[in-house]
KEBA-494734 format. One line per field, with one value per residue (C-alpha): residue number from 1; residue in one letter; x, y, z. Coordinates in nm, 3 decimals, decimal comma. Each point is the difference from the previous one (the first is absolute). Layout:
! residues N
num = (NUM|...)
residu = (A|...)
X = (X|...)
Y = (Y|...)
Z = (Z|...)
//
This chain:
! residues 268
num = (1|2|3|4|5|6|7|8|9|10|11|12|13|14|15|16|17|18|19|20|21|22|23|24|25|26|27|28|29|30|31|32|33|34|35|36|37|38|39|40|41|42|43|44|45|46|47|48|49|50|51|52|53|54|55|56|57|58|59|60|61|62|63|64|65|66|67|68|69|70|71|72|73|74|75|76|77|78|79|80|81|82|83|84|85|86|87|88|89|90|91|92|93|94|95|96|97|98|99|100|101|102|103|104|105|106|107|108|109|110|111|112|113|114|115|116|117|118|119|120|121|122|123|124|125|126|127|128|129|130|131|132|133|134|135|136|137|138|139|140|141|142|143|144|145|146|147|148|149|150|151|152|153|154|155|156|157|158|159|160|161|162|163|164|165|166|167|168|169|170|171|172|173|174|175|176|177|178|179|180|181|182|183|184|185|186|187|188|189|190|191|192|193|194|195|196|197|198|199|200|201|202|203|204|205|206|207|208|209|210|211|212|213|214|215|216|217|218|219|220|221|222|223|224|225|226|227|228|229|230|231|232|233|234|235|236|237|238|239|240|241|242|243|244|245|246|247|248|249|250|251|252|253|254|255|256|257|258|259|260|261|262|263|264|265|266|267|268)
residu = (X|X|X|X|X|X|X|X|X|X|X|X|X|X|X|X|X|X|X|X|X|X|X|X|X|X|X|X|X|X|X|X|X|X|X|X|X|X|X|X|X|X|X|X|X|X|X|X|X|X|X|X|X|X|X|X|X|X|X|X|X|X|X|X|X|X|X|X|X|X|X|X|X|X|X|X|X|X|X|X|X|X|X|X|X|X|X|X|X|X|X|X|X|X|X|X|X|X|X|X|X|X|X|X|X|X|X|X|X|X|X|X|X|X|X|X|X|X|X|X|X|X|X|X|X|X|X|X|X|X|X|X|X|X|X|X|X|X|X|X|X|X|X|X|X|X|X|X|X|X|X|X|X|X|X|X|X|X|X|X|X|X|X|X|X|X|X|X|X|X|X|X|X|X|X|X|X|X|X|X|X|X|X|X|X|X|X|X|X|X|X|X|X|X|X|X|X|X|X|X|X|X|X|X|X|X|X|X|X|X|X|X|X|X|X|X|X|X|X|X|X|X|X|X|X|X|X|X|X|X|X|X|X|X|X|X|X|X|X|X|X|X|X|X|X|X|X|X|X|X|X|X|X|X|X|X|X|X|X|X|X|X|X|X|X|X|X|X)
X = (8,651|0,193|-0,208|-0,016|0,039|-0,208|-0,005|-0,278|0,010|-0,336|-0,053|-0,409|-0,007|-0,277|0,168|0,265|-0,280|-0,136|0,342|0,129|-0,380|0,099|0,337|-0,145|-0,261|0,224|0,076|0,416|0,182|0,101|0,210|0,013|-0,232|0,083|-0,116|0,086|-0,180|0,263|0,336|0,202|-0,134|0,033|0,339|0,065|-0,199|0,253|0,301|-0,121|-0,201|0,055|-0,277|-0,113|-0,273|-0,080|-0,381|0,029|-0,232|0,063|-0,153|0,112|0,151|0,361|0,123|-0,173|-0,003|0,176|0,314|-0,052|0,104|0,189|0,254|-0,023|0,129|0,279|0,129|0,052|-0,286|-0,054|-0,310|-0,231|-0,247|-0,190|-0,342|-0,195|-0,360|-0,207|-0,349|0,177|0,022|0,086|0,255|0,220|0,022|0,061|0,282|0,148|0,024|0,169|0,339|-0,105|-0,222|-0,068|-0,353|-0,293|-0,318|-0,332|-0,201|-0,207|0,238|-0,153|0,126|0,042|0,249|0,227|0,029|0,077|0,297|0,113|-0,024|0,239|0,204|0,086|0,024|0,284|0,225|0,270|-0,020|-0,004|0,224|0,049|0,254|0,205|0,012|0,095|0,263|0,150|0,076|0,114|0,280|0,086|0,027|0,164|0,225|0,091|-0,075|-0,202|-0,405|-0,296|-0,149|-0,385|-0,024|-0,181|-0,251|0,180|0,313|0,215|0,134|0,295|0,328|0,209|0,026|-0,245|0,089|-0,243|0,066|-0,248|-0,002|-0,253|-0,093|-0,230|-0,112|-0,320|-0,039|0,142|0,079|0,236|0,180|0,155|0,160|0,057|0,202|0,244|0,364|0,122|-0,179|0,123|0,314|-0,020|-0,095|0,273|0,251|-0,212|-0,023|0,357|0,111|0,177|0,003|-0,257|0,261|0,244|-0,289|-0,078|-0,397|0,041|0,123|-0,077|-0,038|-0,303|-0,164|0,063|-0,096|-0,328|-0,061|0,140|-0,242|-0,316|0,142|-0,039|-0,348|-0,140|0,171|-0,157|-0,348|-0,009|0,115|-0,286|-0,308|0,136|0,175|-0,042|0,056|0,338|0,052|0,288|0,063|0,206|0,303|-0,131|-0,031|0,130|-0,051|-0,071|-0,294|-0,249|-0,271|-0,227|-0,325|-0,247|0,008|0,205|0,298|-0,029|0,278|0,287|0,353|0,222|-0,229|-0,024|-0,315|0,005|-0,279|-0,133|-0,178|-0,198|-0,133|-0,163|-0,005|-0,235)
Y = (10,460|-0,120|-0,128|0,220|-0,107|0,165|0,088|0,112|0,189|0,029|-0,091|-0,056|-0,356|0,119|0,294|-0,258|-0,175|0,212|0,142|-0,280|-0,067|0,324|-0,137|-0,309|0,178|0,253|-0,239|0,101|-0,310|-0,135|-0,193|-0,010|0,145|0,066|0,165|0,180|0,115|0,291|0,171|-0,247|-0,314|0,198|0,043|-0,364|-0,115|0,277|-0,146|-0,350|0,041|0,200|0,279|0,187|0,243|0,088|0,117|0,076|0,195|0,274|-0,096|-0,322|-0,104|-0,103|0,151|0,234|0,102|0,305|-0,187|-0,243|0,188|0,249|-0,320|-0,157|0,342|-0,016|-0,289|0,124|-0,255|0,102|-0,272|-0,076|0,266|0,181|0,034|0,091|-0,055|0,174|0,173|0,299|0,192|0,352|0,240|-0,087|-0,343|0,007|0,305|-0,225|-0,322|0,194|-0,135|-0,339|-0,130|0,015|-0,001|0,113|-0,219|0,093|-0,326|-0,176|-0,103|-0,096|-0,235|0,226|0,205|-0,265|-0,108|0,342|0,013|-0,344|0,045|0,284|-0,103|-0,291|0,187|0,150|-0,283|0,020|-0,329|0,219|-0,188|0,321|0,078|-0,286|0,026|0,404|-0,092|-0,341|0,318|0,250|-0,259|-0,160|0,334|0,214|-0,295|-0,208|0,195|-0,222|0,016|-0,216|-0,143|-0,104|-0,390|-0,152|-0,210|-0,285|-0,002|-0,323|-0,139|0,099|-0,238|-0,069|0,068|0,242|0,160|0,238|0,259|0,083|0,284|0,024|0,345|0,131|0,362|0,132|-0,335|-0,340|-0,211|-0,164|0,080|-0,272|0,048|-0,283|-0,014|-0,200|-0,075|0,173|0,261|0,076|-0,070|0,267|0,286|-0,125|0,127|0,314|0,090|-0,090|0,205|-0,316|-0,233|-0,340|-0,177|0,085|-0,157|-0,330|-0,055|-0,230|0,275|0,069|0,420|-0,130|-0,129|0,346|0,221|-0,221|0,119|0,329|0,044|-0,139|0,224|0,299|-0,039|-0,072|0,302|0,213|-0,175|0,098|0,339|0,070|-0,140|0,081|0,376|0,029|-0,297|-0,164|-0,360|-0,237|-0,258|-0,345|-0,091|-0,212|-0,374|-0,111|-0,380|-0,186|0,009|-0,142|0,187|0,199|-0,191|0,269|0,325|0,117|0,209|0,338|0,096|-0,069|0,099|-0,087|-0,209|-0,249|-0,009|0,138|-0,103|0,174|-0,100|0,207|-0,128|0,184|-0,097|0,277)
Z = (9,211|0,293|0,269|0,321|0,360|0,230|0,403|0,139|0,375|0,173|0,359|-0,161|-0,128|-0,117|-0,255|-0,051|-0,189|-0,139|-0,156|-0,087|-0,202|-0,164|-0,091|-0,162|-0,201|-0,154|-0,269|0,040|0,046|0,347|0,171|0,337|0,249|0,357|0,279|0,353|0,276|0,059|-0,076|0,183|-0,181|-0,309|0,090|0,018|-0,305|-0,237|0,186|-0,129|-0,268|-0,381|0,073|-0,338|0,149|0,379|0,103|0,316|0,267|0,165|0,377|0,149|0,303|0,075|-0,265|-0,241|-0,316|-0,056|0,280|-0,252|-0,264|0,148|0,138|-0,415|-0,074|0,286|-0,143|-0,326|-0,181|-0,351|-0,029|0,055|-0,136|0,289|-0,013|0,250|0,064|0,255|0,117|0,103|-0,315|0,117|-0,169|0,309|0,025|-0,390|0,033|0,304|-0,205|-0,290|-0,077|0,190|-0,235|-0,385|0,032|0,237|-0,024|0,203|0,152|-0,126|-0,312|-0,305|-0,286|-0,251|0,168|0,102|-0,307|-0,128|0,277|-0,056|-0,397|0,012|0,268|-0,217|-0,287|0,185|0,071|-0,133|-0,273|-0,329|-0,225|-0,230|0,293|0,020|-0,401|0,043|0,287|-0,204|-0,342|0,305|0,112|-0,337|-0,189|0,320|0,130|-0,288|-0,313|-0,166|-0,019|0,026|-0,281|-0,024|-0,014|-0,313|-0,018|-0,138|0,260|0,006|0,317|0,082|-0,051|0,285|0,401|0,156|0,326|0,245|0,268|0,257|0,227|0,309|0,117|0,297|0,093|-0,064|-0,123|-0,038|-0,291|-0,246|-0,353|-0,208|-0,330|-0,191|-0,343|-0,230|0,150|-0,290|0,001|0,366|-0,133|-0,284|0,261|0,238|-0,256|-0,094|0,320|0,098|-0,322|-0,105|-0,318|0,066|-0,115|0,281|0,259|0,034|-0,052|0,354|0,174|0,295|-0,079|-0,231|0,299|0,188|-0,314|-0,004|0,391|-0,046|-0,296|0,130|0,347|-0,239|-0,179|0,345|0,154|-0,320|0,014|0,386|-0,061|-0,316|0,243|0,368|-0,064|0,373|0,134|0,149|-0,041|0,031|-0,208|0,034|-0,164|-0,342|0,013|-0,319|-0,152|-0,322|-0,127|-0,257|-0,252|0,241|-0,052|0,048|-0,206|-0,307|0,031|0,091|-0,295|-0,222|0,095|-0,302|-0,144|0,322|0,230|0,343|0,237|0,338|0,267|0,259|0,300|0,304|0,347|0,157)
//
């Protein structure tokens, strides 16, 4: 479970405490903890600071909490995830805060239900490597008419040059995709996708190196659109370079026999 970064927006020092005591005893794993006395502060810890989940108040001066969310939602902020957390539990306050926030939390907060929230909000980021594995047979199959093969237990390294491809993306949220796989193999869906014999491409190429972007560009693009239906992002152009065996994880699938590695990383 990825660690969550939390703000917390209270002009009480006191309830900042006292949430962020609530935070810590939830047993969900943390990172970093920060706090605000108001909507404007809060403002400029998101702008510098990868923000997971928001508890904010509803009454506090400068700027409150509903302006607080009501100017995230202005600006078109996916994350973090709203929550608010207030003594004012009417039907009102909860129907006005609908479409603001995710959840509605009455003072005082206990432990138990922050880790509840936490627990599935992390549950919900998107990390599930069943996806990248669904999007990786999507591209291969759809794109370049080959499929993905499990990888067995025994796998030997493979022989020659290794390239990768990574593709940064931000929307809803932020991150990177890399692909990384055999020259070769590159090489191979270069003329597959080209509709031309390998033979008639030279492995050094430099359409290998943009079929390695274009292909990482696609199982990114896929990935996005399987966990973020609704959400736009943009994505760079791919940074392509040699590369050596990933050293963490096995590969997430065969593709004519050679290994093809992926590597997810999120930013907020």
């Amino acid at each position: 479970m990825k660690p969550l970064n939390i703000l917390i927006v209270d002009d009480s020092a006191t309830m900042r405490q006292f949430v962020r005591r609530a935070v810590q005893l939830s047993d969900i794993p943390v990172g970093e903890v920060h706090e605000a006395a108001n909507g404007k502060e809060a403002l400029a810890v998101i702008d510098a600071h990868d923000v997971d989940a928001l508890f904010t108040d509803l009454n506090m001066p400068v700027m409150s909490g509903p302006e607080l969310l009501r100017e995230l939602q202005r600006q078109g902020r996916q994350m973090p995830i709203r929550i608010v957390v207030s003594t004012d539990g009417s039907e009102a306050r909860r129907q006005e805060m609908k479409g603001l926030a995710r959840w509605y939390v009455n003072k005082p907060v206990r432990p138990e239900l922050v880790r509840d929230l936490l627990g599935e909000l992390a549950n919900s980021l998107p990390t599930n490597l069943r996806t990248l594995d669904r999007a990786l047979a999507v591209v291969a199959e759809e794109s370049f008419f080959t499929l993905v093969d499990p990888v067995p237990d025994n796998l030997a390294p493979p022989d020659g040059h290794l390239v990768t491809a990574k593709v940064m993306f931000e929307g809803g949220f932020a991150g990177a995709l890399s692909c990384t796989m055999p020259r070769s193999l590159a090489h191979e869906l270069t003329a597959a996708f080209s509709g031309t014999r390998p033979e008639e491409i030279a492995v050094a190429d430099p359409a290998v190196d943009d079929l390695a972007g274009e292909f990482t560009n696609m199982v990114c693009g896929r990935w996005l659109s399987d966990v973020a239906p609704q959400q736009l992002f943009s994505l760079t152009h791919p940074s392509v370079a040699p590369a050596i065996v990933p050293g963490a994880g096995a590969p997430r699938g065969l593709i004519n026999g050679q290994p093809v590695w992926i590597e997810l990383t999120l930013e907020r």
